[in-house]
PDB file as gemmi writes it, atoms N, CA and C in Angstrom:
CRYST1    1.000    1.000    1.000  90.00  90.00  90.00 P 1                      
ATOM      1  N   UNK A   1       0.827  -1.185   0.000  1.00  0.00           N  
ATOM      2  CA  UNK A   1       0.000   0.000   0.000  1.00  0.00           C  
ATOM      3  C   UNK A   1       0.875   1.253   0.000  1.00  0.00           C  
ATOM      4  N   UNK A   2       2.090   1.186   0.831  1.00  0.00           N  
ATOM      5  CA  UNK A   2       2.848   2.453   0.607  1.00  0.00           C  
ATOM      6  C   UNK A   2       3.496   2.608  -0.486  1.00  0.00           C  
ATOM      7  N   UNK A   3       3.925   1.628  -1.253  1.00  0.00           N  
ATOM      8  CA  UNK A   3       4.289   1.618  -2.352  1.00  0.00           C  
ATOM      9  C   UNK A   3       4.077   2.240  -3.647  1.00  0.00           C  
ATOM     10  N   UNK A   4       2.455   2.419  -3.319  1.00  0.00           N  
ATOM     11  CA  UNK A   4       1.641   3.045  -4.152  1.00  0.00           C  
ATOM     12  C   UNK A   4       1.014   4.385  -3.873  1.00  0.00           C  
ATOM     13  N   UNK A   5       1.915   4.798  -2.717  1.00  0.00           N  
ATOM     14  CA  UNK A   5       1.441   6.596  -2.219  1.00  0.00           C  
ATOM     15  C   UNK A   5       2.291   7.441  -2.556  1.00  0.00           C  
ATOM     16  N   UNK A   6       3.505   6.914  -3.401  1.00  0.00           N  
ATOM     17  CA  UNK A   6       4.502   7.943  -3.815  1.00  0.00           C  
ATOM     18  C   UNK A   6       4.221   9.218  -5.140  1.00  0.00           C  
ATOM     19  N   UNK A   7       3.090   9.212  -5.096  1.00  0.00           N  
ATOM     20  CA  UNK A   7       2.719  10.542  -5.893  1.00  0.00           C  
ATOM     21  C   UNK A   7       3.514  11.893  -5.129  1.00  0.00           C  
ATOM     22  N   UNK A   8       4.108  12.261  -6.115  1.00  0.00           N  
ATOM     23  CA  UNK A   8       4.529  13.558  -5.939  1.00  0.00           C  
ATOM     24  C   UNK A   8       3.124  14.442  -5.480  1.00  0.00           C  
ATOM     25  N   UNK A   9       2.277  14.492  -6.320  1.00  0.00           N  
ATOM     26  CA  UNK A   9       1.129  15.202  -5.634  1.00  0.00           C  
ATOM     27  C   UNK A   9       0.416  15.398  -4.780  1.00  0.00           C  
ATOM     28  N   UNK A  10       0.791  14.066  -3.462  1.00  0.00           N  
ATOM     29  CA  UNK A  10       0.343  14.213  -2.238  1.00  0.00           C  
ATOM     30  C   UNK A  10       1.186  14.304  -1.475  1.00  0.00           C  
ATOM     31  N   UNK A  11       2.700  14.717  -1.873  1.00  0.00           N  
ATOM     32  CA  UNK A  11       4.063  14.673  -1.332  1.00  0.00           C  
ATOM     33  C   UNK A  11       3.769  15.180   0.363  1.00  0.00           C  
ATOM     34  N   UNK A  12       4.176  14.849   1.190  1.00  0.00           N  
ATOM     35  CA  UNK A  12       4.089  15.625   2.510  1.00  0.00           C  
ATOM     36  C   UNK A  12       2.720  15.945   3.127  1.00  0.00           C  
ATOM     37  N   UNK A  13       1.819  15.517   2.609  1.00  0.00           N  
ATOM     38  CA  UNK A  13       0.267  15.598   2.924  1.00  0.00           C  
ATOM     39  C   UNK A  13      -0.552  14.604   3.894  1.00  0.00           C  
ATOM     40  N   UNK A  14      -0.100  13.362   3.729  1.00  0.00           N  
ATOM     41  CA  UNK A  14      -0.361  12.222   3.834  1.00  0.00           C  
ATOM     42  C   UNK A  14      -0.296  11.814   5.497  1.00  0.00           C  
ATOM     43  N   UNK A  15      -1.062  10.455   6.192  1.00  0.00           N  
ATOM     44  CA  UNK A  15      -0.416  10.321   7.198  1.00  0.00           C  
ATOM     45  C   UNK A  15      -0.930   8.321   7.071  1.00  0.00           C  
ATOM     46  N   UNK A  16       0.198   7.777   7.778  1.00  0.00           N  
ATOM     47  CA  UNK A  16      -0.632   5.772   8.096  1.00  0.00           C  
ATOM     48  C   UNK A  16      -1.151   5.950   9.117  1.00  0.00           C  
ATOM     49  N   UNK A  17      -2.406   5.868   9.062  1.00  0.00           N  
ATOM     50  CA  UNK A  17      -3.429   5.459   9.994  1.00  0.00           C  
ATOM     51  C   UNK A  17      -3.282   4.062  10.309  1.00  0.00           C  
ATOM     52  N   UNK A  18      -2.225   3.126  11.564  1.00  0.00           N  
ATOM     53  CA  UNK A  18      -2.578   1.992  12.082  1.00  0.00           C  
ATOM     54  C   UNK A  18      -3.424   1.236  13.257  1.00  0.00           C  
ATOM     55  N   UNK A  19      -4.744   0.990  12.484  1.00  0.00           N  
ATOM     56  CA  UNK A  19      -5.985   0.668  13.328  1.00  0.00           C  
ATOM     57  C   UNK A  19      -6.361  -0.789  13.266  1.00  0.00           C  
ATOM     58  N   UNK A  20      -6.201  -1.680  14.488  1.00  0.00           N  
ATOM     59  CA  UNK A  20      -6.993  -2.542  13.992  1.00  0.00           C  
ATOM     60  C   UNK A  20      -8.738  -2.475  13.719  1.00  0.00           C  
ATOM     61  N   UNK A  21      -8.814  -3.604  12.849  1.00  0.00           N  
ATOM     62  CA  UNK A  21     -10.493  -4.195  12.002  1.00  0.00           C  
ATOM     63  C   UNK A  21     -11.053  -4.511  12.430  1.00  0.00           C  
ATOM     64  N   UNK A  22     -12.592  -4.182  12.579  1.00  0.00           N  
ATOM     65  CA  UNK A  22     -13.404  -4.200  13.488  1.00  0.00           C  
ATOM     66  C   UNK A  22     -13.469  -5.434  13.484  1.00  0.00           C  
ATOM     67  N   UNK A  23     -13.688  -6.468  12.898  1.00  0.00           N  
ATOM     68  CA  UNK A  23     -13.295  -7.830  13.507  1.00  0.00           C  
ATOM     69  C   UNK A  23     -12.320  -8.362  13.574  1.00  0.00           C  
ATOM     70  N   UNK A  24     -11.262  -8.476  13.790  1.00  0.00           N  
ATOM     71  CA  UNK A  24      -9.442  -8.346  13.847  1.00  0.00           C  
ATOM     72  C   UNK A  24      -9.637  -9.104  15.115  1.00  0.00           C  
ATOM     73  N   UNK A  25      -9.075 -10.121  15.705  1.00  0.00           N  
ATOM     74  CA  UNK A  25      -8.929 -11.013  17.160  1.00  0.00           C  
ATOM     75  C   UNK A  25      -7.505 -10.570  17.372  1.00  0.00           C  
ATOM     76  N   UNK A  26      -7.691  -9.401  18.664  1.00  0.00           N  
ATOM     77  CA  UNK A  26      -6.374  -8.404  18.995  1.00  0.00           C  
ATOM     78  C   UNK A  26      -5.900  -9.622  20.135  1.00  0.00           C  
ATOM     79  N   UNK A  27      -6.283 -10.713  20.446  1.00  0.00           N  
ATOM     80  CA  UNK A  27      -5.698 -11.681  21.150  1.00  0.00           C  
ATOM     81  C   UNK A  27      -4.532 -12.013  20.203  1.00  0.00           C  
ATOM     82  N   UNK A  28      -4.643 -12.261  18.683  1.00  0.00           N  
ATOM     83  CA  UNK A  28      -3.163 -13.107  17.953  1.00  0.00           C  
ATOM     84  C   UNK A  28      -3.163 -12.191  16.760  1.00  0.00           C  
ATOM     85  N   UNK A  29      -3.734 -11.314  16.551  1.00  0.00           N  
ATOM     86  CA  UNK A  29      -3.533 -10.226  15.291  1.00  0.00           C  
ATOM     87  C   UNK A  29      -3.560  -8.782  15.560  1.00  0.00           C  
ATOM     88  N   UNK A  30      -2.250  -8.272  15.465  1.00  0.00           N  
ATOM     89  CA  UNK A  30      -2.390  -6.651  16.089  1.00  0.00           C  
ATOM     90  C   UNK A  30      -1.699  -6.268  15.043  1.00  0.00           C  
ATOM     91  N   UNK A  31      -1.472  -4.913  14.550  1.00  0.00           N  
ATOM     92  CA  UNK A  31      -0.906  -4.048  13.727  1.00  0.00           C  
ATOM     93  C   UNK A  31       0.020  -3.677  14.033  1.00  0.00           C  
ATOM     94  N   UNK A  32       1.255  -4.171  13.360  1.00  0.00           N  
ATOM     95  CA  UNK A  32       2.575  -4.223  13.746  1.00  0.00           C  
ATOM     96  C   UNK A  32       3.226  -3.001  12.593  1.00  0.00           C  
ATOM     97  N   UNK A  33       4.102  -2.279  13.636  1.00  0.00           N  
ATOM     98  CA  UNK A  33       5.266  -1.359  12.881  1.00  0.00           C  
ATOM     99  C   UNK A  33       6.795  -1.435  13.269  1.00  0.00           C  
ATOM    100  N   UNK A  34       7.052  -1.333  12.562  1.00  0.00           N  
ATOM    101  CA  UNK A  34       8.981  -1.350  12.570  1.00  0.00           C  
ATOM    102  C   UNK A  34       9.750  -0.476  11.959  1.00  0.00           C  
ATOM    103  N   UNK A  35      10.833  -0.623  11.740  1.00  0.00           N  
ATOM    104  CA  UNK A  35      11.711   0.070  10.955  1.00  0.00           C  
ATOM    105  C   UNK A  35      11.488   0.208   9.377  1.00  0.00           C  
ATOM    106  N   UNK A  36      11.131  -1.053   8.839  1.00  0.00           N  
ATOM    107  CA  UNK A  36      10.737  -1.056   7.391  1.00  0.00           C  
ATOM    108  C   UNK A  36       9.469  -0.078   7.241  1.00  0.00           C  
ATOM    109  N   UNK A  37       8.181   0.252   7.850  1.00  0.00           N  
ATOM    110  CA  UNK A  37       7.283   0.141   7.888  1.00  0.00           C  
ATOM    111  C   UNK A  37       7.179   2.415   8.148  1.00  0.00           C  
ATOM    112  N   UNK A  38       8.177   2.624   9.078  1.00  0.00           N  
ATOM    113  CA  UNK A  38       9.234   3.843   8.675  1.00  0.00           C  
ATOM    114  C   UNK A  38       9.607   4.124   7.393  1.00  0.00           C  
ATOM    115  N   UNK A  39      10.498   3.571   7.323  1.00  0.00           N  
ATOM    116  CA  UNK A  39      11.037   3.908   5.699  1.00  0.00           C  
ATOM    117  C   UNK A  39      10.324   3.950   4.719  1.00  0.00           C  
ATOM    118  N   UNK A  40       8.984   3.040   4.725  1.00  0.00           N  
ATOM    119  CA  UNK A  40       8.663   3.259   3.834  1.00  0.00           C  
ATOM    120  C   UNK A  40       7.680   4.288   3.334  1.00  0.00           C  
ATOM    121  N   UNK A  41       7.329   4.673   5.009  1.00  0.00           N  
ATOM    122  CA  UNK A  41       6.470   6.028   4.971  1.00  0.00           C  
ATOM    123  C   UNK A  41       7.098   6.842   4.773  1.00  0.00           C  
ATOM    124  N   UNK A  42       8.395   7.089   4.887  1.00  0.00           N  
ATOM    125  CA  UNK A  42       9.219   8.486   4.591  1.00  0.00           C  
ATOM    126  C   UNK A  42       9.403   8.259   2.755  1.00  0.00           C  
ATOM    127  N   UNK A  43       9.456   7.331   2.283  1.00  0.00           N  
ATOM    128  CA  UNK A  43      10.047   7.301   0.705  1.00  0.00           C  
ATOM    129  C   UNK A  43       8.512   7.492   0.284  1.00  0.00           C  
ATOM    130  N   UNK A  44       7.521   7.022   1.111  1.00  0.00           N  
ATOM    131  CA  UNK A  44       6.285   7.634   0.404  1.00  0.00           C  
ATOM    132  C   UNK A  44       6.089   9.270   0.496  1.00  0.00           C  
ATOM    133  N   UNK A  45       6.095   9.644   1.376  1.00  0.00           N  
ATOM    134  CA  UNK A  45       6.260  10.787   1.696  1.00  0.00           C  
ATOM    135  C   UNK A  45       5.444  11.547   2.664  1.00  0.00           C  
ATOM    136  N   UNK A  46       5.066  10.457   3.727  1.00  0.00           N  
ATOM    137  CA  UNK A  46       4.146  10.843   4.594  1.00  0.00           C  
ATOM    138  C   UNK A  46       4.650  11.817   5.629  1.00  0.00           C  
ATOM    139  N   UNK A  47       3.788  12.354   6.241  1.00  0.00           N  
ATOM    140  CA  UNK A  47       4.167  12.802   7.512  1.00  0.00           C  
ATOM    141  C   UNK A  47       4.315  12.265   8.735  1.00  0.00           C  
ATOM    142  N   UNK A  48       3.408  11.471   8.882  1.00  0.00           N  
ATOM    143  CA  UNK A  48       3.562  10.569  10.534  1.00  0.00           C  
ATOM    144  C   UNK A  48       3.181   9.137   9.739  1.00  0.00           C  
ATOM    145  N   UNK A  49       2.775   8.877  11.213  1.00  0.00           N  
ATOM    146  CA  UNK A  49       1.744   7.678  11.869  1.00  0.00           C  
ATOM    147  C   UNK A  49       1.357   7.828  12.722  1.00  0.00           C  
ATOM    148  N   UNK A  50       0.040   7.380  12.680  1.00  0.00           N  
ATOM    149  CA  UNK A  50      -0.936   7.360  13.912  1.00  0.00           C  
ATOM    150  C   UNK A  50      -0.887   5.619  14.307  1.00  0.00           C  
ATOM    151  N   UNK A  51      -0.837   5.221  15.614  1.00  0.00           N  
ATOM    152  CA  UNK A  51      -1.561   4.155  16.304  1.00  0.00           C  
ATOM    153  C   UNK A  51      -2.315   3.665  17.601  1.00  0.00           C  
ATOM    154  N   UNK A  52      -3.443   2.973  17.514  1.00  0.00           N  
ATOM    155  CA  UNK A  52      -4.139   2.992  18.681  1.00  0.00           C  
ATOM    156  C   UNK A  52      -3.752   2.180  19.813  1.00  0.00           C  
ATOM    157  N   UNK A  53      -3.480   3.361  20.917  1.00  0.00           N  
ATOM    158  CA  UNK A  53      -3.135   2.711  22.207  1.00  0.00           C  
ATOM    159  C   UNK A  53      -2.859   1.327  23.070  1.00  0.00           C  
ATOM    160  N   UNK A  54      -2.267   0.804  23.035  1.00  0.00           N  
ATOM    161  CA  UNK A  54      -2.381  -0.554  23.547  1.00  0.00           C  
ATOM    162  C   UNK A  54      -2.764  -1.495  22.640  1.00  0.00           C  
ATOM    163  N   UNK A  55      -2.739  -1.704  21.260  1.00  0.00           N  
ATOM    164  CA  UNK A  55      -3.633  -2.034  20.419  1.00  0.00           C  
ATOM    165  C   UNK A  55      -2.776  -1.952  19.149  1.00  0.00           C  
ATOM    166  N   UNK A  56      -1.134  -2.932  19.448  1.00  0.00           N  
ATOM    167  CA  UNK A  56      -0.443  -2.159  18.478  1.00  0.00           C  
ATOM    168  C   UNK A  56       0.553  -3.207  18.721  1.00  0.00           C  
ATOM    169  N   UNK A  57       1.317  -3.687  17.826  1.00  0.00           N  
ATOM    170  CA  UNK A  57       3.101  -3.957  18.267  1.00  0.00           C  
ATOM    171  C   UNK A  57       4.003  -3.208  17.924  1.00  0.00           C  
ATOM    172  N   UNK A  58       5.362  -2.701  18.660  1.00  0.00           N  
ATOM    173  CA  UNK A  58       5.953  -1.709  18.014  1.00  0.00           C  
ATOM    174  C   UNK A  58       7.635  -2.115  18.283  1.00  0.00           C  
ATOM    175  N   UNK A  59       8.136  -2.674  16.605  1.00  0.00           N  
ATOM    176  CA  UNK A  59       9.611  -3.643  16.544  1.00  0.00           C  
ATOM    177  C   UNK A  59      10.212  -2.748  16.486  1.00  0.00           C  
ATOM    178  N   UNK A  60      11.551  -3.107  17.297  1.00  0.00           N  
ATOM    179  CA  UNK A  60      12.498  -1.997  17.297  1.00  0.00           C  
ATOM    180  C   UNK A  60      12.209  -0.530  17.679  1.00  0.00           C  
ATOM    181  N   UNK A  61      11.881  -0.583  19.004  1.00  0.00           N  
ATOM    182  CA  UNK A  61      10.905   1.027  19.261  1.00  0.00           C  
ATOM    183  C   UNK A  61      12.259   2.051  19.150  1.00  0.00           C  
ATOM    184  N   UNK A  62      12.973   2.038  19.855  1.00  0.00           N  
ATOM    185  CA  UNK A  62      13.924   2.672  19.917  1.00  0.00           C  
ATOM    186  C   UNK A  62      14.826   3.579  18.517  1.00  0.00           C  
ATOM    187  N   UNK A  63      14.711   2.162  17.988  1.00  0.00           N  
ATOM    188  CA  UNK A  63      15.531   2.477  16.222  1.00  0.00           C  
ATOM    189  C   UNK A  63      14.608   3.028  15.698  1.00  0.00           C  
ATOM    190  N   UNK A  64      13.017   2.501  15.532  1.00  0.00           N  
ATOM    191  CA  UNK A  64      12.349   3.423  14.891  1.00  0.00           C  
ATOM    192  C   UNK A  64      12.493   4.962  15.609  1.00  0.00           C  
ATOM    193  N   UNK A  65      12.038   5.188  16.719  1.00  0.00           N  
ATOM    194  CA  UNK A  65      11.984   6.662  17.208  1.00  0.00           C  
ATOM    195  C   UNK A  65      13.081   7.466  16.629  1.00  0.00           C  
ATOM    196  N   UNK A  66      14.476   6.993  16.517  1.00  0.00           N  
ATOM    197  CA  UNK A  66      15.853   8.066  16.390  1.00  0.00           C  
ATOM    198  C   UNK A  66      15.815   8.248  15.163  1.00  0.00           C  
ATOM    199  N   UNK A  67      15.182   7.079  13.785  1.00  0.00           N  
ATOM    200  CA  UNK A  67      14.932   7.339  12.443  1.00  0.00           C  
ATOM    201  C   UNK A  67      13.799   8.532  12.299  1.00  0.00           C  
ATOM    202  N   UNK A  68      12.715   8.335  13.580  1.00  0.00           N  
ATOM    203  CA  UNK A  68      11.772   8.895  12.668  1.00  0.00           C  
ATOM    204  C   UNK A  68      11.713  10.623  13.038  1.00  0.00           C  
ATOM    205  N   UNK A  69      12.522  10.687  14.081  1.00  0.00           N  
ATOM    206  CA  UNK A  69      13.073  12.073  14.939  1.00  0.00           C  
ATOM    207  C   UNK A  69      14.021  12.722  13.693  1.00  0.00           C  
ATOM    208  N   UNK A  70      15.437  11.974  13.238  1.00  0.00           N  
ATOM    209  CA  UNK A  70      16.266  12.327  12.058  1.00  0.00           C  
ATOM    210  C   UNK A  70      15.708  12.760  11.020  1.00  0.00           C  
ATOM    211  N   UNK A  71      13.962  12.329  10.712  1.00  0.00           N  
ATOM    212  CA  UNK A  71      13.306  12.228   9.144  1.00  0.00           C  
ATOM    213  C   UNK A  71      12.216  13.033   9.500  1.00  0.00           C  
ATOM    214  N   UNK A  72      12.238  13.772  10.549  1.00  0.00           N  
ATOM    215  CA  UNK A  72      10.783  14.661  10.844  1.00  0.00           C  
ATOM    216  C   UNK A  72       9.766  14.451  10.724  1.00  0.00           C  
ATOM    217  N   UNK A  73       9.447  12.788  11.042  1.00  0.00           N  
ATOM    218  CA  UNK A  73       8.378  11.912  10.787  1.00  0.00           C  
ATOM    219  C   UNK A  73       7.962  11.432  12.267  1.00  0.00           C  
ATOM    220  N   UNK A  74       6.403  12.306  12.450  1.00  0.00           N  
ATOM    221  CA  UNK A  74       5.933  11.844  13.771  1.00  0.00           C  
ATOM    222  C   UNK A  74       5.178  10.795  13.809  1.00  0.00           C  
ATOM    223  N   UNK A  75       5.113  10.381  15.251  1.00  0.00           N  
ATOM    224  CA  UNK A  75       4.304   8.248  15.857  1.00  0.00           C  
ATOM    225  C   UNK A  75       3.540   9.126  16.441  1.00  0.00           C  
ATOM    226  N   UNK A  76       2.606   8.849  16.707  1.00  0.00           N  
ATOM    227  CA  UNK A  76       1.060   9.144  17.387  1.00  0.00           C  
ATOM    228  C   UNK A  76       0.279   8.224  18.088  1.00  0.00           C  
ATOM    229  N   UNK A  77       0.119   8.185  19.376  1.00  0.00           N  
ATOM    230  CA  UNK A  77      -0.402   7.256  19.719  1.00  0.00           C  
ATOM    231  C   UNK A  77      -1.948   7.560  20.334  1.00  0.00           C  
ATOM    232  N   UNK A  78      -3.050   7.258  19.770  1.00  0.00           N  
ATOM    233  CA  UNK A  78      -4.080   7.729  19.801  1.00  0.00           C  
ATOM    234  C   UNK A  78      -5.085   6.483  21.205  1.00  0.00           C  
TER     235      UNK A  78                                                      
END                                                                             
């Protein structure tokens, strides 16, 4: 999906909304972000990410934060 947001025309506009699905079983399926998942919002050209509270996995928190601090790309935790 990010793959396909690299329009120049929404350059810097944009944000990933990570929510789980209203039927989604948050017991063994949660919405996972990482480092890849970073990058690829910055080569898309987003501005953040949003994710919902407790309701989330988050790989490599650390590495993501110092990438996404360096790339002026804000995490949101809603």
């Amino acid at each position: 999906m990010l793959e396909k947001c690299r329009s120049k025309k929404f350059r810097n506009h944009g944000v990933l909304v990570k929510f789980p699905k209203k039927k989604q079983d948050l017991r063994i399926d949660l919405p996972t972000i990482g480092l890849k998942t970073i990058k690829q919002s910055k080569t898309a050209g987003l501005k953040g990410i949003v994710v919902k509270n407790k309701q989330h996995i988050f790989l490599d928190k650390s590495k993501c934060i110092k990438f996404a601090n360096k790339n002026k790309i804000f995490i949101s935790v809603e």
